[in-house]
Backbone bond lengths (Angstrom), bond angles and torsions (degrees), N, CA, C in turn:
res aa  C-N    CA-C-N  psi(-1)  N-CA   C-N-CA  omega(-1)  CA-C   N-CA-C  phi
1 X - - - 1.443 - - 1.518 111.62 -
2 X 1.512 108.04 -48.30 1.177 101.41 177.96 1.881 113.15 -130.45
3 X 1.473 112.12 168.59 1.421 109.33 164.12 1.483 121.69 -84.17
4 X 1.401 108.51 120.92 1.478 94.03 -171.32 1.853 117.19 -85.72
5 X 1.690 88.92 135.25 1.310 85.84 -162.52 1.469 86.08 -142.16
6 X 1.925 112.78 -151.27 1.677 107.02 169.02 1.103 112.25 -74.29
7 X 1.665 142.29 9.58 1.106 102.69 -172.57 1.905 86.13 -116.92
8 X 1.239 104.64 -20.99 1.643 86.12 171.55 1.241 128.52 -97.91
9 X 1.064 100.57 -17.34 1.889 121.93 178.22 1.320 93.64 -43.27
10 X 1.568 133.39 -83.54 1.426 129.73 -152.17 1.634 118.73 -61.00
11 X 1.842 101.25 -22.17 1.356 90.64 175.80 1.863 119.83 -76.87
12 X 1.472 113.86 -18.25 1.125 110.51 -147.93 2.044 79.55 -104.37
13 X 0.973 104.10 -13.33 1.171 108.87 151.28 1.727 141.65 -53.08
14 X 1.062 95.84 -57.21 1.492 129.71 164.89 1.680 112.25 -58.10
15 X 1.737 118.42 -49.38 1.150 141.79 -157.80 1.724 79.83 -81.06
16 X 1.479 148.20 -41.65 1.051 140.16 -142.33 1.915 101.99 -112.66
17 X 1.703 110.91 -24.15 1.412 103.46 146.64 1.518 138.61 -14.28
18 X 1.202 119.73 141.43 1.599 124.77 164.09 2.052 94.72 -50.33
19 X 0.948 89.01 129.53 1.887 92.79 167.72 1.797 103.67 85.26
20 X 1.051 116.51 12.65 1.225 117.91 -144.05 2.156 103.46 -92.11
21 X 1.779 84.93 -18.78 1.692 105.64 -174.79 1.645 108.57 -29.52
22 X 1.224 107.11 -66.26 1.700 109.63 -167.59 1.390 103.58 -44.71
23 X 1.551 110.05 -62.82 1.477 107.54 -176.76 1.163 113.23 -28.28
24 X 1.467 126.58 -75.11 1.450 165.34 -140.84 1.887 84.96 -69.78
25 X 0.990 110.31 -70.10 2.190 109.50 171.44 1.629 95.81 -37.37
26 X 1.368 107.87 -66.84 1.575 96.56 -160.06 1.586 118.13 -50.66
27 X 1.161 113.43 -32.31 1.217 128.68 -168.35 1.691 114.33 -59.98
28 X 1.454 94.16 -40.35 1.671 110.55 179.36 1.750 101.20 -65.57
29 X 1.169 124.58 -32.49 1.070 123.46 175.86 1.835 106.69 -50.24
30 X 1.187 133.72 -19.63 1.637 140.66 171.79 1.091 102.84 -77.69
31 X 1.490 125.42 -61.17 1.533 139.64 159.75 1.349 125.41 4.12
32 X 1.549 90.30 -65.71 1.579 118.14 -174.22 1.457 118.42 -100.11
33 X 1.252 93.33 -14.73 2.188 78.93 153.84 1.506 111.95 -96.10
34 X 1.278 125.77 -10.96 1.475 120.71 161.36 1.203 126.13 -75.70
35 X 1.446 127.31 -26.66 1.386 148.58 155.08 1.160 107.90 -28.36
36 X 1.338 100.42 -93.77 1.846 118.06 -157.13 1.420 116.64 -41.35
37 X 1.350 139.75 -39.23 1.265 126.03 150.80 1.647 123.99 -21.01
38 X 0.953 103.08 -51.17 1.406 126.07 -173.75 1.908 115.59 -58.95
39 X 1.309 121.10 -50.43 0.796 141.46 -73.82 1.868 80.48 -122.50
40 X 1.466 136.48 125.30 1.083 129.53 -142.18 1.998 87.45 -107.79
41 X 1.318 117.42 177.22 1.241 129.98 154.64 1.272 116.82 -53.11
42 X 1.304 136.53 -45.67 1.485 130.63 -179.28 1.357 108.29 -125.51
43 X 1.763 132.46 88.42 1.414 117.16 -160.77 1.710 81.66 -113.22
44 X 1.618 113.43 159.51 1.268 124.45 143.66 1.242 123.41 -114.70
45 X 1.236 157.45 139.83 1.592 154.85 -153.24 1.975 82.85 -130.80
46 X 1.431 88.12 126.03 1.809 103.57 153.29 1.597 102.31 -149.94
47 X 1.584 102.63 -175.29 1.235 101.75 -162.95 1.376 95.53 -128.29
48 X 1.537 120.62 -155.55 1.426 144.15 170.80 1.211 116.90 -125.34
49 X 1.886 106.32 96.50 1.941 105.73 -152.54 1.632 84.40 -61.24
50 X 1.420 101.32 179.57 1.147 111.87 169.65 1.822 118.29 -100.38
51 X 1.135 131.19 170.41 1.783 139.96 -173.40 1.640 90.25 -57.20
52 X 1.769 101.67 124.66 1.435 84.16 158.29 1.632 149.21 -56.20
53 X 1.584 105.99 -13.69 0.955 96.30 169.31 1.720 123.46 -70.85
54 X 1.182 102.93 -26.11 1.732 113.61 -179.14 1.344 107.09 -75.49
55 X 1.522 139.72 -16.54 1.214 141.00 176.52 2.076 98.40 -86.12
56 X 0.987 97.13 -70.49 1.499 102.19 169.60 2.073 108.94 -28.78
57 X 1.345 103.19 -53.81 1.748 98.09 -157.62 1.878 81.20 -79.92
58 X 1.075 130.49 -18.24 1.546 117.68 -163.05 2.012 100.40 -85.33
59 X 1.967 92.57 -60.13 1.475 79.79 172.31 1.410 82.63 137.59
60 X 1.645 135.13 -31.90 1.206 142.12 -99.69 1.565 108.42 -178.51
61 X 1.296 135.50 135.98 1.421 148.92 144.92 1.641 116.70 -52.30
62 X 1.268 120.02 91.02 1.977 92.29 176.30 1.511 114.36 -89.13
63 X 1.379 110.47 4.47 1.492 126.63 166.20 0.939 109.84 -46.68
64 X 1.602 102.09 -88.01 1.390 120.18 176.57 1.297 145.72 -95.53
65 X 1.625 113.37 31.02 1.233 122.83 139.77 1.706 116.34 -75.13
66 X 1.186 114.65 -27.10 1.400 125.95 -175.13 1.701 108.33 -67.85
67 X 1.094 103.89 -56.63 1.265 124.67 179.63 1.602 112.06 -63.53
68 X 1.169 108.08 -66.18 1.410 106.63 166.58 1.613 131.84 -52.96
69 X 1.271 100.75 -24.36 1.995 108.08 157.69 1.149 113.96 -101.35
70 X 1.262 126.76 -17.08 1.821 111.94 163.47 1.547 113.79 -64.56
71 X 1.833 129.45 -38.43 0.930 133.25 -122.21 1.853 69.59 -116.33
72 X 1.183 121.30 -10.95 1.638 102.54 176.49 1.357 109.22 -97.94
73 X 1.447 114.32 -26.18 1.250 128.74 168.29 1.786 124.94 -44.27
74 X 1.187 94.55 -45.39 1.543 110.82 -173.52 1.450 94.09 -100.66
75 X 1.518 137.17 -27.42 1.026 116.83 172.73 1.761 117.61 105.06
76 X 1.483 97.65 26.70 1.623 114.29 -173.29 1.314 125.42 -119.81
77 X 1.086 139.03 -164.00 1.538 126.57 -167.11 1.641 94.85 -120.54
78 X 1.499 130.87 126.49 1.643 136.24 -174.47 1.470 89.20 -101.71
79 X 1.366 130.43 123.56 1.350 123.31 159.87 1.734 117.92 -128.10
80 X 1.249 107.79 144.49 2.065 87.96 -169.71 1.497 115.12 -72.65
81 X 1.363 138.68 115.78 1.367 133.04 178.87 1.522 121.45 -83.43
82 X 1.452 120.64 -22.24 1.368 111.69 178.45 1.827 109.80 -130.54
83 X 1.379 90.00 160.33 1.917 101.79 163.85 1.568 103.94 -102.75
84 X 1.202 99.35 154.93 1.685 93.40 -175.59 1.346 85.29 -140.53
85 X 1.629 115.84 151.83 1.219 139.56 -175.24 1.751 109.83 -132.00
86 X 1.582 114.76 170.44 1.630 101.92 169.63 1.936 92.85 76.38
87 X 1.735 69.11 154.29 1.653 103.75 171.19 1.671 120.71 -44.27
88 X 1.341 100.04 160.68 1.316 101.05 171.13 1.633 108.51 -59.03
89 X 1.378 100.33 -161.72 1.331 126.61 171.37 1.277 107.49 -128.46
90 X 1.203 113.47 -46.42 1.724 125.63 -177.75 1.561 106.19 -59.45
91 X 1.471 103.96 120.45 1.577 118.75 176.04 1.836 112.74 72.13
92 X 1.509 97.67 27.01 1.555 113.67 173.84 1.483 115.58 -94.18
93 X 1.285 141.13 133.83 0.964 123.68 -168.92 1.677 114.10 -70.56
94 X 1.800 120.24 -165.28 1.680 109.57 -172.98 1.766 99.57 -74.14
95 X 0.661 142.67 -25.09 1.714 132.07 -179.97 1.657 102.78 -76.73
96 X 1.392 124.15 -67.18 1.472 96.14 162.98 1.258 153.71 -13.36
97 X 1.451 114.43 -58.33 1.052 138.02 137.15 2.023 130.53 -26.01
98 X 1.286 90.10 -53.91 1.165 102.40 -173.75 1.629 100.87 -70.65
99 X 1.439 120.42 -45.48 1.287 135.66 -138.89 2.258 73.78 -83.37
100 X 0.924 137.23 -31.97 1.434 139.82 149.31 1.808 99.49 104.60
101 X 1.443 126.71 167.91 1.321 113.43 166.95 1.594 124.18 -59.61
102 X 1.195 124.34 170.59 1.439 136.12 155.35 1.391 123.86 -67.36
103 X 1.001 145.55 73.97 1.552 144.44 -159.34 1.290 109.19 -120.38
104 X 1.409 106.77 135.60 1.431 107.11 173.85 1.237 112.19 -142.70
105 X 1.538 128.35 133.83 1.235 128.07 150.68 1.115 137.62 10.63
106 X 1.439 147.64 77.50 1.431 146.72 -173.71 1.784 90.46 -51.43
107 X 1.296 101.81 150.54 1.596 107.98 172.41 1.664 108.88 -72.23
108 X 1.368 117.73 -33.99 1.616 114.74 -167.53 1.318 112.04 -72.72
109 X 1.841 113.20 -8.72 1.496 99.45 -158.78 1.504 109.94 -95.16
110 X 1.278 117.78 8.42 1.590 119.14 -177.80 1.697 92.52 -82.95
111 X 1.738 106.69 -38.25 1.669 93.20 173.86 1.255 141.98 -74.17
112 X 2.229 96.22 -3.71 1.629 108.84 -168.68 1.693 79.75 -84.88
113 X 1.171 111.84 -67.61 1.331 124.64 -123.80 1.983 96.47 -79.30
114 X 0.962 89.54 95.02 1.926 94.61 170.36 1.469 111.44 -128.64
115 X 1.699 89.85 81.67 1.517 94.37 -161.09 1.397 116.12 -137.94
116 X 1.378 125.14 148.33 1.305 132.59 154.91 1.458 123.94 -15.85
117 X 1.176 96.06 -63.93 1.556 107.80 -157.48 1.950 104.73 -166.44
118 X 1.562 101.65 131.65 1.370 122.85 -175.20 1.103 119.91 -111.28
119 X 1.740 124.19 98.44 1.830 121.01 176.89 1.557 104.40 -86.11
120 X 1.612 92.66 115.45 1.762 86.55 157.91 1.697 100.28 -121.55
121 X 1.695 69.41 150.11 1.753 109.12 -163.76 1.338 107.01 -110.46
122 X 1.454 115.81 136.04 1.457 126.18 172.51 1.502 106.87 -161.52
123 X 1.055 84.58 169.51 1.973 88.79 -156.75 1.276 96.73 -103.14
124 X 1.688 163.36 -21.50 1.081 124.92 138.12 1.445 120.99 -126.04
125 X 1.175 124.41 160.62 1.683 127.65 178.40 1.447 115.11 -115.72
126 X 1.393 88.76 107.97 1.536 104.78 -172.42 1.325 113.11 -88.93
127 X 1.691 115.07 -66.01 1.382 126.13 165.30 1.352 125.95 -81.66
128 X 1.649 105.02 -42.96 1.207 124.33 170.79 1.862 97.06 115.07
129 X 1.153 90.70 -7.07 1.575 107.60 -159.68 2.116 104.89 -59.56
130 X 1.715 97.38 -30.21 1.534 91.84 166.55 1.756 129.65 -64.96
131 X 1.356 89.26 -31.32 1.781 116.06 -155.90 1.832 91.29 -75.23
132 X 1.194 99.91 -35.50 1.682 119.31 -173.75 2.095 104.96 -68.99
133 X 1.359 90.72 -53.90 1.877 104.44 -178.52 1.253 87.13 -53.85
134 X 1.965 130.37 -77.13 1.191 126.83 -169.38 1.823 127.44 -36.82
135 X 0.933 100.03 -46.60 1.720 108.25 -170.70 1.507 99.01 -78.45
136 X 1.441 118.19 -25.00 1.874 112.40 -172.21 1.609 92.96 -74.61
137 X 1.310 138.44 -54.60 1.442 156.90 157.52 1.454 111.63 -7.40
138 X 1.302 109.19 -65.97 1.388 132.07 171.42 1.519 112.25 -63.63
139 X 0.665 90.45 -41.07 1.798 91.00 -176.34 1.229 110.31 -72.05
140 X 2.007 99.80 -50.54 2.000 78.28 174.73 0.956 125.99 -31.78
141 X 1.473 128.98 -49.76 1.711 148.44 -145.52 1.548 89.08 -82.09
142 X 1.266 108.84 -71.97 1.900 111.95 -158.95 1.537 93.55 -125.59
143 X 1.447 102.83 89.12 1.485 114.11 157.07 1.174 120.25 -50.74
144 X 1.422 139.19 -12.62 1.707 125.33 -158.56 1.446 93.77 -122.26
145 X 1.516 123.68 -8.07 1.485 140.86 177.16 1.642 99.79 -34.41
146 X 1.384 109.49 126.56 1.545 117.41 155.95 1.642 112.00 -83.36
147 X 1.181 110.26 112.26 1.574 126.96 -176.73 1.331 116.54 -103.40
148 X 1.357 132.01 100.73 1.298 137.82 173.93 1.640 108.84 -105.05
149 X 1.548 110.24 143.01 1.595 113.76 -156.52 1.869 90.22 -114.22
150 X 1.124 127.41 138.28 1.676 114.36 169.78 1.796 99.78 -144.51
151 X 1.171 95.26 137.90 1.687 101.36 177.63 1.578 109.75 -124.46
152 X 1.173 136.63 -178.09 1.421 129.29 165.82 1.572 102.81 -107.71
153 X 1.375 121.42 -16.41 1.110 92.48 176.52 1.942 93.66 -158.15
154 X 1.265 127.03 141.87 1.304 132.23 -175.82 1.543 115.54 -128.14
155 X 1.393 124.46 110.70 1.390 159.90 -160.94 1.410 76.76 -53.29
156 X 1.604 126.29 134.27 1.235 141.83 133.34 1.586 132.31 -51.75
């Protein structure tokens, strides 16, 4: 949606705070008017949880609060598709980053997901290198899968 810079950086910043949930809902409200164009006969929306340690220091999912209020917003089914293992990303240098999270396939979601088309959502795109792990994941499973990637804000 947006380039993150000073003027969006601090909010999506803020939005990713301990307490930060409400923000982080409202926000999906942008989400989901960029969506629906898009938006197939059978979509599921998941995200890219974040490192447990970053869920632990936050308190909170900003994945999937996002996801889970975009996907009511538009009126679709949010279901979680991966476990993620390994370090953050946040405050990793550019090969970290690059080298992308550890994500794997939840076992239930080959039985959720019998679907059209899969939005994963994450709140920023730095490398792209998560959005990239997620959709290779997915694809193993459902090669013919329509995969749409949405962030709120993507690193210049």
């Amino acid at each position: 949606m947006w380039t993150y810079d000073e003027d969006s950086g601090p909010l999506v910043r803020a939005a990713k705070q301990l307490g930060g949930r409400q923000l982080m809902a409202c926000l999906a409200g942008e989400l989901a008017l960029h969506l629906r164009p898009f938006l197939m006969q059978s979509t599921v929306i998941t995200w890219a949880p974040p490192s447990p340690a970053g869920k632990r220091r936050r308190g909170f999912d900003q994945g999937r609060v996002l996801a889970e209020r975009t996907a009511a917003l538009v009126g679709v089914t949010a279901a979680p598709a991966f476990s993620r293992a390994g370090r953050a990303q946040f405050g990793g240098n550019r090969q970290v980053r690059l080298d992308g999270p550890r994500l794997r396939l939840r076992p239930d979601w080959t039985l959720r997901a019998r679907t059209d088309q899969v939005v994963v959502v994450d709140d920023v795109i730095t490398t792209g290198s998560t959005l990239a792990t997620a959709s290779d994941a997915i694809r193993s499973h459902q090669p013919s899968v329509d995969i749409v990637a949405m962030a709120l804000a993507v690193r210049p």
